[in-house]
N, C-alpha and C positions, 0 to 999 in steps of 0.2 A: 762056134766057128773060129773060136781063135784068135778073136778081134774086141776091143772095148764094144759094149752098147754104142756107148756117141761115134764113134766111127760110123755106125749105121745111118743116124740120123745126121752128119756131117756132110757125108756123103749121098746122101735124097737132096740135103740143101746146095751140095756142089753142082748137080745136076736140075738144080729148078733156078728160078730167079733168084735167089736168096744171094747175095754182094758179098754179105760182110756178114761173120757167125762171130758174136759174142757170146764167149762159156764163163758161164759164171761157176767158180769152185769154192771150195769146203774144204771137205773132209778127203784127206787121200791126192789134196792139190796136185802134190808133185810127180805122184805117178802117173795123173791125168797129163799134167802139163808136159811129161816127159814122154810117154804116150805118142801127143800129136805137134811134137818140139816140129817138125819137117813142114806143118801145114801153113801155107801163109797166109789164107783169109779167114785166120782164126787168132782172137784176139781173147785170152784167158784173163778174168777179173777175180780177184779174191774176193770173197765170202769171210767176214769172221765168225769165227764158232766159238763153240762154248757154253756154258750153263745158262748166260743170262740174254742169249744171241737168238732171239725169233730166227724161223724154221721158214719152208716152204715156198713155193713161186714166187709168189708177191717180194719176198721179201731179197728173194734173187734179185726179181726185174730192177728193186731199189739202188742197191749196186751196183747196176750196169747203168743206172740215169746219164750218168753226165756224159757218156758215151755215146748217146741217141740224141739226135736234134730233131726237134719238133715236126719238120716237115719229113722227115723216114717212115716211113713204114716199116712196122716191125711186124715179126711173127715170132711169139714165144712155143718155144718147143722145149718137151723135156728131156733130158739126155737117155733116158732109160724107157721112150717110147723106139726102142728100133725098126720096128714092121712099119713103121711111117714114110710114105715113097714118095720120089723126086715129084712125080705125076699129080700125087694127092697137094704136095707143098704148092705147083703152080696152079693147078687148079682151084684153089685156096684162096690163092693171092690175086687170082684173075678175078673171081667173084668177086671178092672186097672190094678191087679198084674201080670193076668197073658198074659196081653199086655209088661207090661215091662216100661208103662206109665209115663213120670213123672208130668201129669195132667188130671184128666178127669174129665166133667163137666156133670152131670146130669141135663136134663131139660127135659120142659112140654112144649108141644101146649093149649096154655090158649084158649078159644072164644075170655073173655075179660080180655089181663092182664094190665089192669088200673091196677095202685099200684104195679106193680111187677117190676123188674128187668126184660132187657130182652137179647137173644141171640141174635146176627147180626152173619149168617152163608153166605159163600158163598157160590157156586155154583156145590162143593163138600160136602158138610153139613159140612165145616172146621169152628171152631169159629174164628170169625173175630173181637168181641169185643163183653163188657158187659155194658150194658147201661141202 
């Protein structure tokens, strides 16, 4: 369609409750950051990369810490989920708050999720690990 993935997912978050979007970047920063130079409730954190440079979510959110203050509520999203919609994001965050939660994970039943991250639930649908 002519548009970065995160523009998709920026925009579900512009459209739900979501305040403040920190991106965390990597690889191709400047194209990213040059990208959505015009957006103002986006706030882009470098990532260092590299050989010796841990990969993946986790180690984004790390990056972004000093950014977050304890009482926020956060929702991590990934840039490259774009079919994720403004509706699903507040509906998300309504559940969480108004559980009282101080986690909650949103997932999908894939066919096939080769390439994904996945949920280990026990026998109560409780998460039991992400793998």
């Amino acid at each position: 369609l002519g548009r970065p993935m995160l523009f998709y997912v920026l925009n579900s978050c512009k459209h739900s409750q979501v305040e403040k979007n920190l991106v965390v970047v990597g690889h191709n920063k400047e194209k990213v950051c040059k990208a959505f130079e015009d957006e103002k409730d986006v706030e882009f954190i470098e990532q260092p990369i590299g050989d010796n440079v841990p990969y993946g979510t986790g180690y984004a959110v790390m990056n972004a810490l000093d950014k977050i203050e304890d009482d926020y509520t956060v929702i991590i999203l990934n840039g490259d989920t774009p079919i994720i919609s403004n509706s699903t994001i507040s509906c998300f965050l309504r559940y969480h708050e108004e559980r009282n939660n101080d986690i909650t994970v949103l997932s999908a039943d894939m066919k096939d999720p080769t390439n994904y991250g996945r949920i280990v639930r026990d026998e109560n649908a409780n998460v039991v690990a992400i793998v």
